[in-house]
mmCIF file of the N, C-alpha and C atoms, coordinates in Angstrom:
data_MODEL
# 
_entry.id   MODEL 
# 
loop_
_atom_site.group_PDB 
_atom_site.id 
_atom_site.type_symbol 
_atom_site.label_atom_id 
_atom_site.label_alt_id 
_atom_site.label_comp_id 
_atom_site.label_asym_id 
_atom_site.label_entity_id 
_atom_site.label_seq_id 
_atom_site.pdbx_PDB_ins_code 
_atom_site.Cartn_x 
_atom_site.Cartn_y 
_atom_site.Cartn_z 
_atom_site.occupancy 
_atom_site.B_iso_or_equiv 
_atom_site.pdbx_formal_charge 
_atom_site.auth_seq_id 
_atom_site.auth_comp_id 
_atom_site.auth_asym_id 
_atom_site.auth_atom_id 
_atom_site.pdbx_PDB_model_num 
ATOM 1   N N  . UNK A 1 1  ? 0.836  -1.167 0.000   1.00 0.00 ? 1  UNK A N  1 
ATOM 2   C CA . UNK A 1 1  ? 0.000  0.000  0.000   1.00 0.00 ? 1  UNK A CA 1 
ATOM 3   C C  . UNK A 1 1  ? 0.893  1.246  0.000   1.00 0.00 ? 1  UNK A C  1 
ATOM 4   N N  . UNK A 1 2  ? 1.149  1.682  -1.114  1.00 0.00 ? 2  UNK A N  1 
ATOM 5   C CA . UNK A 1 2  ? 1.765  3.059  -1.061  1.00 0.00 ? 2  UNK A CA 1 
ATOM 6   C C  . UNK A 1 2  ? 1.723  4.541  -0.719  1.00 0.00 ? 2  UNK A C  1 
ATOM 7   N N  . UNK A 1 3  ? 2.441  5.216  0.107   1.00 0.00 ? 3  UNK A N  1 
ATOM 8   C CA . UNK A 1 3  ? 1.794  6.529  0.737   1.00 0.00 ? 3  UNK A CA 1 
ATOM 9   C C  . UNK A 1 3  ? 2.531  7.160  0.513   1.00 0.00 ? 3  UNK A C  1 
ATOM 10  N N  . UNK A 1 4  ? 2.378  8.580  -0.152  1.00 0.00 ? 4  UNK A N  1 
ATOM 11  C CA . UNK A 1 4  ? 2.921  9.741  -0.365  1.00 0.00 ? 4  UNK A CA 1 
ATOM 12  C C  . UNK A 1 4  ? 2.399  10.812 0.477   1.00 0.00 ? 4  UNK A C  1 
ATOM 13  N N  . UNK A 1 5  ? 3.650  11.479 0.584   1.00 0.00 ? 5  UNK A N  1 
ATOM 14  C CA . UNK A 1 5  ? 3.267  12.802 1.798   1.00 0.00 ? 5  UNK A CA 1 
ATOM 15  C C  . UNK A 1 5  ? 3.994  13.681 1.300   1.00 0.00 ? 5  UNK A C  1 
ATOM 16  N N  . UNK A 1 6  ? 3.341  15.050 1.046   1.00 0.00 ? 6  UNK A N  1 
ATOM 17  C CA . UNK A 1 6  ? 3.425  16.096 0.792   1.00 0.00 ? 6  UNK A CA 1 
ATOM 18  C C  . UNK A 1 6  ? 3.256  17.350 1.599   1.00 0.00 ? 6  UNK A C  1 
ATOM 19  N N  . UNK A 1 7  ? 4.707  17.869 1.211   1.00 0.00 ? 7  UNK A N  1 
ATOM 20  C CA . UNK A 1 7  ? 4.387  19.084 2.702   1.00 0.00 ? 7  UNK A CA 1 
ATOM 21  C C  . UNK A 1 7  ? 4.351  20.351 1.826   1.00 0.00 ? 7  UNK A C  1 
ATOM 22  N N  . UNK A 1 8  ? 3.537  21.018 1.930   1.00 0.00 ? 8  UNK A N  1 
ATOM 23  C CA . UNK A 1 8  ? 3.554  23.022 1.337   1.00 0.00 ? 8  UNK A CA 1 
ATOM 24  C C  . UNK A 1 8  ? 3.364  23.859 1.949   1.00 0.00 ? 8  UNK A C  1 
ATOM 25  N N  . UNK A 1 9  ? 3.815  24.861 1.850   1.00 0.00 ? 9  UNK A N  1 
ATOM 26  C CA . UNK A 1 9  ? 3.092  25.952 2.736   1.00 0.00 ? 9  UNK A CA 1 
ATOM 27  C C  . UNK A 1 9  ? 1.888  26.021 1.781   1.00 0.00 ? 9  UNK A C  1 
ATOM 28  N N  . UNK A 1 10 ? 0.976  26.872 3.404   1.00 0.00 ? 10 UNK A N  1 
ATOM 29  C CA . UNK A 1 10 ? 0.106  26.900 3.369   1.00 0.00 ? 10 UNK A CA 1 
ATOM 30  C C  . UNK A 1 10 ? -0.488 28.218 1.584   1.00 0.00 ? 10 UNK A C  1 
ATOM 31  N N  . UNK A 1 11 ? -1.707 28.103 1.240   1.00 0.00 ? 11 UNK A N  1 
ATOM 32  C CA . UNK A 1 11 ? -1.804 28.658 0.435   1.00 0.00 ? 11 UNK A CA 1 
ATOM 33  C C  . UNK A 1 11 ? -2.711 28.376 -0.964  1.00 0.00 ? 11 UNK A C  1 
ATOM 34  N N  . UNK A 1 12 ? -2.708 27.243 -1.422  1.00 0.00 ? 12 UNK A N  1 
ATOM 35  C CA . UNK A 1 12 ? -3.002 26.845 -2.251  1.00 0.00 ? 12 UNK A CA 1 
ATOM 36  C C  . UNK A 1 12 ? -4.529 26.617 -2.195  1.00 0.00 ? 12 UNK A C  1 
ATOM 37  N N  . UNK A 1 13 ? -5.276 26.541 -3.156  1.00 0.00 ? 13 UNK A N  1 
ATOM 38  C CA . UNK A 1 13 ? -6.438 26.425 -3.550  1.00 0.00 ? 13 UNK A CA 1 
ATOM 39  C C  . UNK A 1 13 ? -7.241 24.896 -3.149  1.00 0.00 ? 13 UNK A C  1 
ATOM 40  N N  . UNK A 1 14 ? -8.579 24.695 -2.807  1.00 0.00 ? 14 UNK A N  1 
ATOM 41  C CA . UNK A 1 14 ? -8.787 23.275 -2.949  1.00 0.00 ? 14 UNK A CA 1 
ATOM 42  C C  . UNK A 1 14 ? -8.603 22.570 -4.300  1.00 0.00 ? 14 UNK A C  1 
ATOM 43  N N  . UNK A 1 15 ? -8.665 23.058 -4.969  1.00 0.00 ? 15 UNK A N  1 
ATOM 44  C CA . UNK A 1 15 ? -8.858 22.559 -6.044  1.00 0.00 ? 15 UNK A CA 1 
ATOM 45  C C  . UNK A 1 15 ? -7.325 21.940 -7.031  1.00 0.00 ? 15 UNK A C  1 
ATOM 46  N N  . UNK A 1 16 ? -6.664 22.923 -6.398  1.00 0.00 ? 16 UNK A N  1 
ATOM 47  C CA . UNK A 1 16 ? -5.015 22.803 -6.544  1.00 0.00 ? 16 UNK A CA 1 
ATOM 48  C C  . UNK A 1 16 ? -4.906 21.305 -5.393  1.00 0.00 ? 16 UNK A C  1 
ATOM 49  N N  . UNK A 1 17 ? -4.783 21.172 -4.861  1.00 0.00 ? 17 UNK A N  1 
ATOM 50  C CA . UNK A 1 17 ? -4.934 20.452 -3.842  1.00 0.00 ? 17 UNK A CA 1 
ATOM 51  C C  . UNK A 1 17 ? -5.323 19.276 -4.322  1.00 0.00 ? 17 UNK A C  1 
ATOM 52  N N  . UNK A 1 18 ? -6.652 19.239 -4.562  1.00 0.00 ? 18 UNK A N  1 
ATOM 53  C CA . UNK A 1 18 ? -7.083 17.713 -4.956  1.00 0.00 ? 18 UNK A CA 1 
ATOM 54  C C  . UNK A 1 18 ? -6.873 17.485 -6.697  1.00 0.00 ? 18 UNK A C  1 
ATOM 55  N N  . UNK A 1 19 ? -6.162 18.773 -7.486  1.00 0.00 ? 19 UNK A N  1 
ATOM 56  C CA . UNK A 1 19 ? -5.203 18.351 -8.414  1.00 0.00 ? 19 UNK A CA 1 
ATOM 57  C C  . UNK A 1 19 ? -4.136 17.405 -7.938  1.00 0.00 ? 19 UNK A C  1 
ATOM 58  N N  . UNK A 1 20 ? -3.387 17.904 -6.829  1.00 0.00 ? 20 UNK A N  1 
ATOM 59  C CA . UNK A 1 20 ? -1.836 17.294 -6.961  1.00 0.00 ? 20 UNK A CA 1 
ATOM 60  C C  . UNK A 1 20 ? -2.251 15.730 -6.296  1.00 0.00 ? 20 UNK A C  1 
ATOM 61  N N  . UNK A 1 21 ? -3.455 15.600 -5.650  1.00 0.00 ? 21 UNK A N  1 
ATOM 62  C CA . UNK A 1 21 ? -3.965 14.444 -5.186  1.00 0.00 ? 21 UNK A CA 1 
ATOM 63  C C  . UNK A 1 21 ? -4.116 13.540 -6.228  1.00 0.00 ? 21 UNK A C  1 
ATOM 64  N N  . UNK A 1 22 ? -4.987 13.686 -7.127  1.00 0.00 ? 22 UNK A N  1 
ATOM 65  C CA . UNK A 1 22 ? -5.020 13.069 -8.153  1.00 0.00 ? 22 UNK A CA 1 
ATOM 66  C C  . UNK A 1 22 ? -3.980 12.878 -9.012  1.00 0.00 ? 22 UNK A C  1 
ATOM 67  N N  . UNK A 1 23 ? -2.682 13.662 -9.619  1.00 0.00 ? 23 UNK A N  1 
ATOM 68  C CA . UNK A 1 23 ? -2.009 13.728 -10.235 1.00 0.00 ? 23 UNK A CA 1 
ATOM 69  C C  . UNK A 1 23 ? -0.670 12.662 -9.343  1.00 0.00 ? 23 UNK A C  1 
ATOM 70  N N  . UNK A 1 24 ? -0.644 13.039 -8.253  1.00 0.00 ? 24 UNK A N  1 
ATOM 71  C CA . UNK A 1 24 ? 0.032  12.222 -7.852  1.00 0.00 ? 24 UNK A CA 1 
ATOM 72  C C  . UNK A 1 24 ? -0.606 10.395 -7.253  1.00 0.00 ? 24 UNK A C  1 
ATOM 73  N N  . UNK A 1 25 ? -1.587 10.330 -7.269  1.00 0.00 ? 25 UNK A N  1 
ATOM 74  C CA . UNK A 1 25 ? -2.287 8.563  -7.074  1.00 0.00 ? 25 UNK A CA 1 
ATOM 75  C C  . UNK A 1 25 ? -1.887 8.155  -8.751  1.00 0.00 ? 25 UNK A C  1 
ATOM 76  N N  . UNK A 1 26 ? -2.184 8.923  -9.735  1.00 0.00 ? 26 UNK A N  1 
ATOM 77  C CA . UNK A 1 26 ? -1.841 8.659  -11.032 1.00 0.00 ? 26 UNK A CA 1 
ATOM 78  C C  . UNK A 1 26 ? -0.693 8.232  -11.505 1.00 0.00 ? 26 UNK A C  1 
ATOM 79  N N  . UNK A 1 27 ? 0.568  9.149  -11.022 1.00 0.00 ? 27 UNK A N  1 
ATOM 80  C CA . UNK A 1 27 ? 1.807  8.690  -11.179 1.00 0.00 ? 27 UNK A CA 1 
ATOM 81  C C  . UNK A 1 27 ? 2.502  7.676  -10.366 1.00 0.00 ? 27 UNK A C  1 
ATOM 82  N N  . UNK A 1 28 ? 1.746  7.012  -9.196  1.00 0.00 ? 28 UNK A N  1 
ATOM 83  C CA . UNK A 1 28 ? 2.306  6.092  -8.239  1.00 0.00 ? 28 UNK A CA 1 
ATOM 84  C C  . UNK A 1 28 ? 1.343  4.379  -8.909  1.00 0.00 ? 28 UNK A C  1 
ATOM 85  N N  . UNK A 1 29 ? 0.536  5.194  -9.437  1.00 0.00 ? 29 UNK A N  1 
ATOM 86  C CA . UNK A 1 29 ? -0.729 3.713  -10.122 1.00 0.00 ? 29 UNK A CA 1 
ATOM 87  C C  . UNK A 1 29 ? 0.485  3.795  -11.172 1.00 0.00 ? 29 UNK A C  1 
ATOM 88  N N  . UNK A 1 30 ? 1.335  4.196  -12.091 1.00 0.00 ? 30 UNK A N  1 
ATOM 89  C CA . UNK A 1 30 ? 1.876  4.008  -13.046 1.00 0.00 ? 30 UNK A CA 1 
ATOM 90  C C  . UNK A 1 30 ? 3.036  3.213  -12.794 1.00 0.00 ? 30 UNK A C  1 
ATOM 91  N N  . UNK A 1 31 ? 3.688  4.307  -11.936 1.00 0.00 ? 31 UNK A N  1 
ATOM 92  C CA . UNK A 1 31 ? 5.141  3.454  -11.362 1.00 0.00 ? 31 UNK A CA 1 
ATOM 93  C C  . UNK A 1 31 ? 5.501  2.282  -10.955 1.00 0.00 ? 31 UNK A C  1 
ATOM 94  N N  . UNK A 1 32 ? 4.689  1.819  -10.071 1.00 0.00 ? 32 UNK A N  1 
ATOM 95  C CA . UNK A 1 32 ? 4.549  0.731  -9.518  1.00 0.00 ? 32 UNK A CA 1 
ATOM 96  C C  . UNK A 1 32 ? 3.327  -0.180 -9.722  1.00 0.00 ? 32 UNK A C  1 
ATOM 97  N N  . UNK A 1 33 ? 2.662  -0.100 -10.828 1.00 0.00 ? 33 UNK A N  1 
ATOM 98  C CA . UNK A 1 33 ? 1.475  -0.747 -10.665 1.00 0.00 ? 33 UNK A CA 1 
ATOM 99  C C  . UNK A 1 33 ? 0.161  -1.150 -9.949  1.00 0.00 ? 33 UNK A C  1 
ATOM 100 N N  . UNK A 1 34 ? 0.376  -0.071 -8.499  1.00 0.00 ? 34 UNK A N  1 
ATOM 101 C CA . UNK A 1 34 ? -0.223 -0.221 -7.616  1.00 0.00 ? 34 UNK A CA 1 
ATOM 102 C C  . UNK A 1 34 ? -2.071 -0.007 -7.791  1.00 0.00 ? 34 UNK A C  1 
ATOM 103 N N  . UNK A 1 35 ? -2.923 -0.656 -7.425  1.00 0.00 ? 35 UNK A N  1 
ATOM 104 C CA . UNK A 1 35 ? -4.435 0.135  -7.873  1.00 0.00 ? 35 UNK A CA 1 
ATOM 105 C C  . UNK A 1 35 ? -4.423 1.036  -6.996  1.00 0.00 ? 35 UNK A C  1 
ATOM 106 N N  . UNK A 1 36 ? -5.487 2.118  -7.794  1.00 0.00 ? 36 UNK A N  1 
ATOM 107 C CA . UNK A 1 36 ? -5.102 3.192  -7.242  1.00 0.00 ? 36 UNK A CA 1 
ATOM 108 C C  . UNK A 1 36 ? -6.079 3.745  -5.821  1.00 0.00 ? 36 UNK A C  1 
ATOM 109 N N  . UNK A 1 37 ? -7.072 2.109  -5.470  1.00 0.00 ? 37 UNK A N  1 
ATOM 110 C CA . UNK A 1 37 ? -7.512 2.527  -4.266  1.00 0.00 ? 37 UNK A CA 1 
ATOM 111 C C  . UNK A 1 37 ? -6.732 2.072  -2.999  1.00 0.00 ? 37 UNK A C  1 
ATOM 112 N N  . UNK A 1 38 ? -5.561 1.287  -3.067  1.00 0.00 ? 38 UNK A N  1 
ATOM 113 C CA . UNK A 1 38 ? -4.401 0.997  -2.426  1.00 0.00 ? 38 UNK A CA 1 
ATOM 114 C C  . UNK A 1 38 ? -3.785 2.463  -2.243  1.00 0.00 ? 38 UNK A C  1 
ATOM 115 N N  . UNK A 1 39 ? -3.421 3.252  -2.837  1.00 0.00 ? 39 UNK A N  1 
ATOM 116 C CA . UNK A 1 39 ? -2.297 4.458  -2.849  1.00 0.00 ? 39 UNK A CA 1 
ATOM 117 C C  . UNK A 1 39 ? -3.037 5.014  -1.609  1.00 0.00 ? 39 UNK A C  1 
ATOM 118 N N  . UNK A 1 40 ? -2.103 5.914  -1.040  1.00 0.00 ? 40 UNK A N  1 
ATOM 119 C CA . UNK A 1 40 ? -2.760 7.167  0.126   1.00 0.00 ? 40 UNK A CA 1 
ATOM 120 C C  . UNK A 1 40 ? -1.873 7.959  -0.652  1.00 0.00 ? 40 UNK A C  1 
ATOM 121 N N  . UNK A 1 41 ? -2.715 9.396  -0.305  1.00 0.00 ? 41 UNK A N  1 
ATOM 122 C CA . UNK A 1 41 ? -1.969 10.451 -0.522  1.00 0.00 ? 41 UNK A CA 1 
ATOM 123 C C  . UNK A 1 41 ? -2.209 11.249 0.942   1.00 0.00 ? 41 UNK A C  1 
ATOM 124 N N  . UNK A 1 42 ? -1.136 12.196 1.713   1.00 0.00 ? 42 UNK A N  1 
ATOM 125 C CA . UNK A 1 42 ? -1.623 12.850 2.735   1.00 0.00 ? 42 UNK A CA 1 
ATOM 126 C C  . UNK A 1 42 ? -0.561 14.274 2.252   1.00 0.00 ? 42 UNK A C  1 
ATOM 127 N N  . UNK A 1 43 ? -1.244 15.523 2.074   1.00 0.00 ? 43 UNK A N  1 
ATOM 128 C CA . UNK A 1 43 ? -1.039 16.575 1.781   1.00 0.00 ? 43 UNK A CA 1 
ATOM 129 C C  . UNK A 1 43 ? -1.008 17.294 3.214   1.00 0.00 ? 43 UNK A C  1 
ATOM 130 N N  . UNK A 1 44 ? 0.513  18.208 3.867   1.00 0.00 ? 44 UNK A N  1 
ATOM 131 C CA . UNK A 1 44 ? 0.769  18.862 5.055   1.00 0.00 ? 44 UNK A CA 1 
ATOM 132 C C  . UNK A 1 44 ? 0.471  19.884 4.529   1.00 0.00 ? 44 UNK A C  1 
ATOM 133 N N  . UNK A 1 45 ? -0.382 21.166 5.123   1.00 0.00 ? 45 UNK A N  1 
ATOM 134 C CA . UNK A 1 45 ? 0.108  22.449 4.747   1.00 0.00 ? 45 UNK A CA 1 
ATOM 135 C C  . UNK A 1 45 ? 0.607  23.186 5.963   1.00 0.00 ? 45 UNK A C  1 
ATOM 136 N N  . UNK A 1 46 ? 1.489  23.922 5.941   1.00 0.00 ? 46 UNK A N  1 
ATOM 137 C CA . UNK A 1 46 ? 2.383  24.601 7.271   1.00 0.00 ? 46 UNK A CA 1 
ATOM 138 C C  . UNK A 1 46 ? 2.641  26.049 6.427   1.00 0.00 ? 46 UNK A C  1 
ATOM 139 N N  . UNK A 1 47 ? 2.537  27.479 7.777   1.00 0.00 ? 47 UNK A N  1 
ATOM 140 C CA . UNK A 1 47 ? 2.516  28.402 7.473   1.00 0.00 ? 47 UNK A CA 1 
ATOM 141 C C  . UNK A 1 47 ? 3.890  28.682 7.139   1.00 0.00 ? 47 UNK A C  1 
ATOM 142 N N  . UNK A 1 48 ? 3.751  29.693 6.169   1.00 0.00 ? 48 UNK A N  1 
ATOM 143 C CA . UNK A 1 48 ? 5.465  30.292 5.674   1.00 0.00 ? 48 UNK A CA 1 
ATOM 144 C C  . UNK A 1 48 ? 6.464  30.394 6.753   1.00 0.00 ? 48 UNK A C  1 
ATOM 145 N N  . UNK A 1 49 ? 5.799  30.890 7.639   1.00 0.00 ? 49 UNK A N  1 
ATOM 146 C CA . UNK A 1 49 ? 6.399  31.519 8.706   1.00 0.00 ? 49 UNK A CA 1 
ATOM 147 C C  . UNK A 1 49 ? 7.034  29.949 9.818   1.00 0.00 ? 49 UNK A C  1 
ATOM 148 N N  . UNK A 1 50 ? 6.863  28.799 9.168   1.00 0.00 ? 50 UNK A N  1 
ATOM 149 C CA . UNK A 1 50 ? 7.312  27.453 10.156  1.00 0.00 ? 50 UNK A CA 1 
ATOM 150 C C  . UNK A 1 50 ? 8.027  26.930 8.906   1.00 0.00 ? 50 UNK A C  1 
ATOM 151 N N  . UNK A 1 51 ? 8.677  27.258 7.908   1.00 0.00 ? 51 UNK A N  1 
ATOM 152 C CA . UNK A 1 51 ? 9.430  26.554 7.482   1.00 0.00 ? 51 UNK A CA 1 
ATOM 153 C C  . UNK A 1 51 ? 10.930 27.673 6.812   1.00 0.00 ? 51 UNK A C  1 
ATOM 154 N N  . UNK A 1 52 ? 11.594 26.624 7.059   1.00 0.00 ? 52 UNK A N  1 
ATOM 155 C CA . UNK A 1 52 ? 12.879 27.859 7.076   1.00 0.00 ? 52 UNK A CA 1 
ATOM 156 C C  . UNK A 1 52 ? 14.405 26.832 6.340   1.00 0.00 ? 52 UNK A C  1 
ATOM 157 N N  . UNK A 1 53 ? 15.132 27.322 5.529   1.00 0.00 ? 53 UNK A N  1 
ATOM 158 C CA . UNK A 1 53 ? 16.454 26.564 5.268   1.00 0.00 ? 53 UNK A CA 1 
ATOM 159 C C  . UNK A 1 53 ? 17.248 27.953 5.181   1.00 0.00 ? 53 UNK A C  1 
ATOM 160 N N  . UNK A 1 54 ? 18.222 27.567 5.846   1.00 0.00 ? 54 UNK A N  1 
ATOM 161 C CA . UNK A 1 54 ? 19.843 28.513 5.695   1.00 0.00 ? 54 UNK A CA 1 
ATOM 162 C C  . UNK A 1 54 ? 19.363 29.374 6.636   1.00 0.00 ? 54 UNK A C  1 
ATOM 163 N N  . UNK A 1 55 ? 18.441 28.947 7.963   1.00 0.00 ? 55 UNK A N  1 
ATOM 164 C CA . UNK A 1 55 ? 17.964 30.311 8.995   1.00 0.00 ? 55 UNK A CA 1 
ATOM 165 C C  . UNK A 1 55 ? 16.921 30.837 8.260   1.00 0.00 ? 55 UNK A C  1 
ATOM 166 N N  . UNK A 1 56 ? 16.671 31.359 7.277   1.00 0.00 ? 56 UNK A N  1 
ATOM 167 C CA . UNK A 1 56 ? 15.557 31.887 7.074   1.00 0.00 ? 56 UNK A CA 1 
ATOM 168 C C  . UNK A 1 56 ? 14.539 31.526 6.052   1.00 0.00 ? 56 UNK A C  1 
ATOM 169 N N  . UNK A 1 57 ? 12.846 32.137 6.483   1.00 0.00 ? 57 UNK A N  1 
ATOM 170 C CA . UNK A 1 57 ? 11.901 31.418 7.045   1.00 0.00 ? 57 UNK A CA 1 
ATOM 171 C C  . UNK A 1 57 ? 11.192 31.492 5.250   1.00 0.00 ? 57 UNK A C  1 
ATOM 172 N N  . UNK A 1 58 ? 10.775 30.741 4.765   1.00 0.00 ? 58 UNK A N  1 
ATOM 173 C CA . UNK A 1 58 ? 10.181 31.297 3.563   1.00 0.00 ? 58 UNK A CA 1 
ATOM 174 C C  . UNK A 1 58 ? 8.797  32.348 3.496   1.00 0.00 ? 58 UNK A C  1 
ATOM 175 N N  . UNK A 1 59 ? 8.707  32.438 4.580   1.00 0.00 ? 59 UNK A N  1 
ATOM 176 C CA . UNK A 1 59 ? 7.674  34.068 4.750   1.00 0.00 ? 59 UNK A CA 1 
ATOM 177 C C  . UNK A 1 59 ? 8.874  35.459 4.495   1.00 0.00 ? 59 UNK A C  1 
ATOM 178 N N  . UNK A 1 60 ? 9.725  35.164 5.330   1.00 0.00 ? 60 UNK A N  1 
ATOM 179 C CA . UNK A 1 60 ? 11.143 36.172 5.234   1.00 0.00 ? 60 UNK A CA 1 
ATOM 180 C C  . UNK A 1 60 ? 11.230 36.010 3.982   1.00 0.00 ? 60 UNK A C  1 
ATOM 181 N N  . UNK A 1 61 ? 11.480 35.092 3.416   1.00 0.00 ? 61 UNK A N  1 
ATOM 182 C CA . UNK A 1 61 ? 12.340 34.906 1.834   1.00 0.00 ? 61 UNK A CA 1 
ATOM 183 C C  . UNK A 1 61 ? 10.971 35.877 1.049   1.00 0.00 ? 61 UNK A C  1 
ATOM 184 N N  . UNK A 1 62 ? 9.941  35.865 1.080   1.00 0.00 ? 62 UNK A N  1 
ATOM 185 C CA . UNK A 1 62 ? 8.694  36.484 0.563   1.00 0.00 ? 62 UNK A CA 1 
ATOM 186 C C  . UNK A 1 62 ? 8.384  37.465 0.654   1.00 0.00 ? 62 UNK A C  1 
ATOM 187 N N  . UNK A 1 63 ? 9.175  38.374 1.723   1.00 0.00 ? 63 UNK A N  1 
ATOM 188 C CA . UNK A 1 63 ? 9.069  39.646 2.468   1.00 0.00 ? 63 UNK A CA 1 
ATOM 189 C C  . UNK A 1 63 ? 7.940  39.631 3.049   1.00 0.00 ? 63 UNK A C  1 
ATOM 190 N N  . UNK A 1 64 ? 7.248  38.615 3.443   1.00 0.00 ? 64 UNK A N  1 
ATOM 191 C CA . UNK A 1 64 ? 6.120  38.705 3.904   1.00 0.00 ? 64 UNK A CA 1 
ATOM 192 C C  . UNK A 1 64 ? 6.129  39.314 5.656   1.00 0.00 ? 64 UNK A C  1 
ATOM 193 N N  . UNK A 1 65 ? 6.956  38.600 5.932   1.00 0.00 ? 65 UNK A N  1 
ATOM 194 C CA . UNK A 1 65 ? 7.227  39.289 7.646   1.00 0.00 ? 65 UNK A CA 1 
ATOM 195 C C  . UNK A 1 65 ? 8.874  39.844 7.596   1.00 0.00 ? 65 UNK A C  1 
ATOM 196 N N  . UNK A 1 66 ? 8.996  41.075 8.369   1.00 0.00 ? 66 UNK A N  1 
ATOM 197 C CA . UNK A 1 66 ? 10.603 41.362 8.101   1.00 0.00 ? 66 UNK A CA 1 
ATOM 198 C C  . UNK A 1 66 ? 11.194 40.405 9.287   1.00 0.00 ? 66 UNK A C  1 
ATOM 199 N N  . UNK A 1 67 ? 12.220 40.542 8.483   1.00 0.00 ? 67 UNK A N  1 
ATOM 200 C CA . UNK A 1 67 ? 13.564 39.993 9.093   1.00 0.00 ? 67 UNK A CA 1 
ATOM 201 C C  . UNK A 1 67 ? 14.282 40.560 10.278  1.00 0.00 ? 67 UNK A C  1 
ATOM 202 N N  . UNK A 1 68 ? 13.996 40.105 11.750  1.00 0.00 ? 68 UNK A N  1 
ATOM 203 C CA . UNK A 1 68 ? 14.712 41.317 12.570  1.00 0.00 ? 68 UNK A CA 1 
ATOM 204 C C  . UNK A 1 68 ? 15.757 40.014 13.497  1.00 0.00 ? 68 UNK A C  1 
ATOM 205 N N  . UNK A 1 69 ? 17.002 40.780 13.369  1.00 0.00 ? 69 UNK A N  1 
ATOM 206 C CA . UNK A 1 69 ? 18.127 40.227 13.410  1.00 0.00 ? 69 UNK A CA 1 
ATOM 207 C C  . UNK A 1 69 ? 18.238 39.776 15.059  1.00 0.00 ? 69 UNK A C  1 
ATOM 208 N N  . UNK A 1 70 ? 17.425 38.732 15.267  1.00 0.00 ? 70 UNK A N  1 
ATOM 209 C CA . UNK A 1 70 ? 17.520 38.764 16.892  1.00 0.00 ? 70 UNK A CA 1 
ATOM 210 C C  . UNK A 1 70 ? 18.334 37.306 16.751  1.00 0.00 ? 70 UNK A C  1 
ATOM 211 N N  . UNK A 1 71 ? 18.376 36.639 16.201  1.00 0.00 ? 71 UNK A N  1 
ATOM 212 C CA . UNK A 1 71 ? 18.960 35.140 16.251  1.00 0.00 ? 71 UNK A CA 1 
ATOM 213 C C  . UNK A 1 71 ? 20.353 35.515 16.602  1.00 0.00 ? 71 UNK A C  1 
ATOM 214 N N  . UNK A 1 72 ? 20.788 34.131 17.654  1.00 0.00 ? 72 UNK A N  1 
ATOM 215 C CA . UNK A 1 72 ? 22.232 34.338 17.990  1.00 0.00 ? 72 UNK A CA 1 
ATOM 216 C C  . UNK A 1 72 ? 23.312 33.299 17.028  1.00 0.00 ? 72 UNK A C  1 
ATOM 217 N N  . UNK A 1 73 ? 24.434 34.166 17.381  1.00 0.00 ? 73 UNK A N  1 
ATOM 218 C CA . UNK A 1 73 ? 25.457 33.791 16.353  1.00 0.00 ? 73 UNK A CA 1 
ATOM 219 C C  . UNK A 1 73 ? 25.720 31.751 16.494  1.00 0.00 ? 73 UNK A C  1 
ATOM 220 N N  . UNK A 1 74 ? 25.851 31.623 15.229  1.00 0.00 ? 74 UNK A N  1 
ATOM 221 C CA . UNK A 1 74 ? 25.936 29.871 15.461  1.00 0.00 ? 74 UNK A CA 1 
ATOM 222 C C  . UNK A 1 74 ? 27.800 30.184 15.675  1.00 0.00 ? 74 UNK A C  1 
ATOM 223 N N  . UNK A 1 75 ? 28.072 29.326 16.652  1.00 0.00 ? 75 UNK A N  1 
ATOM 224 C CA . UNK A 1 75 ? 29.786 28.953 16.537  1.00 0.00 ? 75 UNK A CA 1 
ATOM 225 C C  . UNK A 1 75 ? 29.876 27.805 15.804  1.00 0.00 ? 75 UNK A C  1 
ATOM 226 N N  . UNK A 1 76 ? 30.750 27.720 14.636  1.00 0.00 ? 76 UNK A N  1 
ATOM 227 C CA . UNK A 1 76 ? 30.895 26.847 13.911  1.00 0.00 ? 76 UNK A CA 1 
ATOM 228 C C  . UNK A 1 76 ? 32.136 25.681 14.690  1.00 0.00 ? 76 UNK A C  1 
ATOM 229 N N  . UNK A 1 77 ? 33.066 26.490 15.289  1.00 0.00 ? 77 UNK A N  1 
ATOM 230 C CA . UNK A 1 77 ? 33.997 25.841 16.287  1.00 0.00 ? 77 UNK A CA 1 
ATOM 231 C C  . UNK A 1 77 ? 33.314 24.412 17.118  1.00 0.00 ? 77 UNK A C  1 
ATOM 232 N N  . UNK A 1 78 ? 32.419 25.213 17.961  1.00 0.00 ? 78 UNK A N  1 
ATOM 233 C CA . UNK A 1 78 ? 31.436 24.216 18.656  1.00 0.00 ? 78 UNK A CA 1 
ATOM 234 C C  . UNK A 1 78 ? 31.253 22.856 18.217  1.00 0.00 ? 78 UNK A C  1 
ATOM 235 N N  . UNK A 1 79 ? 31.647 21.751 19.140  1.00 0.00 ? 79 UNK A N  1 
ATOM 236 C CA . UNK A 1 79 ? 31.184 20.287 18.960  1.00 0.00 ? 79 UNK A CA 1 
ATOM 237 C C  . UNK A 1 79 ? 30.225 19.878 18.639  1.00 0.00 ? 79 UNK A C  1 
ATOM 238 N N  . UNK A 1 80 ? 29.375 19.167 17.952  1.00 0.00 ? 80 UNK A N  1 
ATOM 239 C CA . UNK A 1 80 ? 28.256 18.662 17.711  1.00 0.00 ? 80 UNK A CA 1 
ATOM 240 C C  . UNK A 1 80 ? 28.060 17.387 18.496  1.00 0.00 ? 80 UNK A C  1 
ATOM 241 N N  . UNK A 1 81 ? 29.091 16.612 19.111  1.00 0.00 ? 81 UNK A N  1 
ATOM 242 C CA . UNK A 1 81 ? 29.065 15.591 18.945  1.00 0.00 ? 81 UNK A CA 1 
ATOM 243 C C  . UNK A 1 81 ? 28.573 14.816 20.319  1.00 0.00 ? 81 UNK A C  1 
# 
């Protein structure tokens, strides 16, 4: 039983939505032969403002909320381990 999970920010249309639903049970019924009432699809949506790479947030990247420089400095020195 195959499951795909999809994460976006938030935003998109229903209809967009139960496009990529369909479009994607379609391409997993192809790939693998699976029927396509076996497939799951589960679509995340999370606000701009909760997803972030390189520190900043893709609401920031959007100018949607400014950027105020409160984060503290990473030491790269510092152990991880």
């Amino acid at each position: 039983m195959p499951l795909v999970e999809v994460t976006l920010t938030e935003g998109r249309t229903p209809e967009q939505i139960r496009a990529l639903i369909h479009e994607l049970t379609g391409a997993v019924e192809r790939a693998v032969a699976a029927p396509a009432a076996n497939i799951r699809v589960v679509v995340r949506e999370v606000p701009a403002t909760h997803w972030a790479a390189g520190d900043v947030t893709i609401a920031e990247r959007r100018d949607e909320t400014p950027v105020a420089d409160t984060r503290a400095p990473i030491d790269s020195k510092r152990s991880t381990s």
